[in-house]
C-alpha positions as CSV (number, residue, x, y, z in Angstrom):
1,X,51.0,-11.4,23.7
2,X,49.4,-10.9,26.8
3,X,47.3,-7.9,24.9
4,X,46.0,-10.1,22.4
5,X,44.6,-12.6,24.7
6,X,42.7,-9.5,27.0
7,X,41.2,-8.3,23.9
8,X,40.3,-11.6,22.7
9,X,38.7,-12.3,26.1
10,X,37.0,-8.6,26.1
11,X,35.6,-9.8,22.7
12,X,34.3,-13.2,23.7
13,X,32.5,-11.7,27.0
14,X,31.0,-9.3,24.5
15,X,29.3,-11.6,22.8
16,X,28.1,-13.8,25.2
17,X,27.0,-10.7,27.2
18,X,25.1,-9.5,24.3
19,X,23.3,-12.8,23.5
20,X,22.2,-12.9,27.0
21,X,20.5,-10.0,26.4
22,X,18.9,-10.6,23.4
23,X,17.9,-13.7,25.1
24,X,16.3,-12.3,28.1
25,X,15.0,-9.9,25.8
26,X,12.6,-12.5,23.4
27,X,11.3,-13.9,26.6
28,X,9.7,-10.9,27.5
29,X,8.5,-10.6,24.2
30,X,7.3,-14.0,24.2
31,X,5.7,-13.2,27.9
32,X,3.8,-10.5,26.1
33,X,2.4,-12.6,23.3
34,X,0.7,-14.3,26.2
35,X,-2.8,-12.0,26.1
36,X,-2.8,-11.7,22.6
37,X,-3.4,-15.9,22.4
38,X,-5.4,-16.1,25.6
39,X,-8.0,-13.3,24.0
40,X,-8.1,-15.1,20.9
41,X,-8.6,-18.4,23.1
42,X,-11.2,-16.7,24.9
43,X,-13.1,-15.5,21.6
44,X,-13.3,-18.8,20.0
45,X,-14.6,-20.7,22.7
46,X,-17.2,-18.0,23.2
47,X,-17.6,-18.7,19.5
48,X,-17.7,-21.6,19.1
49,X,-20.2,-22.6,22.2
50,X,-17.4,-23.8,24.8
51,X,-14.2,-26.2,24.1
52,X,-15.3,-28.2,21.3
53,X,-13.3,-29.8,18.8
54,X,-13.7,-27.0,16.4
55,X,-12.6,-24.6,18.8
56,X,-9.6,-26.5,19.8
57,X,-8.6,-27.1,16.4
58,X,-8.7,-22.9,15.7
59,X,-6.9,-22.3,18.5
60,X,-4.5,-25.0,18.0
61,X,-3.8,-23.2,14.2
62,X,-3.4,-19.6,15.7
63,X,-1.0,-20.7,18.1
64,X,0.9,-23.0,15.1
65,X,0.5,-20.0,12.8
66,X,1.6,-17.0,15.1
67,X,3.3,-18.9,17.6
68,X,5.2,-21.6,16.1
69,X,3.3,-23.9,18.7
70,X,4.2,-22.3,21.6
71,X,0.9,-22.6,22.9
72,X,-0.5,-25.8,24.1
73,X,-4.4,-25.7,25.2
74,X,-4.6,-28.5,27.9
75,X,-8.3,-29.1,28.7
76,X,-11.5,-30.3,27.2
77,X,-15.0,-29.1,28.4
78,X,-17.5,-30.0,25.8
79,X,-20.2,-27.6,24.6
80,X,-21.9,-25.4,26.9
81,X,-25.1,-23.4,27.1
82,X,-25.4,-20.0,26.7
83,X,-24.1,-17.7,29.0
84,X,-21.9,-20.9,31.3
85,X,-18.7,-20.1,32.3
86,X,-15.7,-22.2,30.6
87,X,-12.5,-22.7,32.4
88,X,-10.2,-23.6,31.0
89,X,-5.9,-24.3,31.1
90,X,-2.9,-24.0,28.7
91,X,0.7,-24.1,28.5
92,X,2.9,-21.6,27.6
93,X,6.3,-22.6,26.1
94,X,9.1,-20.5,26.2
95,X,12.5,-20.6,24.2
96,X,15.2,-18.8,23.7
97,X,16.4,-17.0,21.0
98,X,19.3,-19.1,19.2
99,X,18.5,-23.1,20.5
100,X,15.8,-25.1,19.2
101,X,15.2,-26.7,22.7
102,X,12.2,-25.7,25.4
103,X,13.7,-23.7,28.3
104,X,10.7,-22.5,30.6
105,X,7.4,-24.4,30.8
106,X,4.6,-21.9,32.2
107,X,0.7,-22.9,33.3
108,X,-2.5,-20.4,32.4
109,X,-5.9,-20.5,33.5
110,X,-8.5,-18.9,31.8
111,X,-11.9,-17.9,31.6
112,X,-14.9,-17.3,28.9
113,X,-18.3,-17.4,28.4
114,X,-20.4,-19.3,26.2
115,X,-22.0,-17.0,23.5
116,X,-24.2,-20.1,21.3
117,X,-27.3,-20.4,22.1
């Protein structure tokens, strides 16, 4: 009896060992997704002239598309003129693996440059 119940408890530290791990595991992938979305940020606003609605709206789909919405842009700027710097913010969600619930809640700040003239 007393065999039994090690091996069932060698089993169920097994498995919560190894989903830890795959847990920690997607959010370093997910960390790593992180410059992929900030470069695509950063080429639409230079795109698109600064942080205009139709700039928002592309980022917002590549984040929904690739990211399943982890991405949240947070600020606004307008248009710019060619060649003015555009800060800018967003928020980088992070869940794990096997819950549908938000774990870790991480600010970015970025840069670009306005490309329209």
């Amino acid at each position: 009896m007393d065999g039994i119940v090690s091996f069932l408890g060698k089993i169920a530290l097994t498995v919560v060992c190894t989903l830890f791990m795959l847990t920690i595991g997607a959010v370093v992938i997910q960390l790593g997704e992180k410059n992929d979305y900030q470069q695509y940020a950063n080429n639409s606003i230079e795109r698109f002239g600064g942080l205009t609605n139709e700039a928002l709206t592309d980022i917002e789909n590549y984040s929904n598309d690739n990211f399943n919405g982890r991405f949240v842009m947070q600020t606004s700027t307008g248009k710019k003129s060619y060649g003015e710097d555009i800060l800018y913010k967003y928020q980088m969600i992070i869940k794990p693996v096997f819950m549908d619930f938000e774990v870790i809640k991480l600010n970015f700040k970025g840069s670009a440059s306005s490309k329209v003239r």
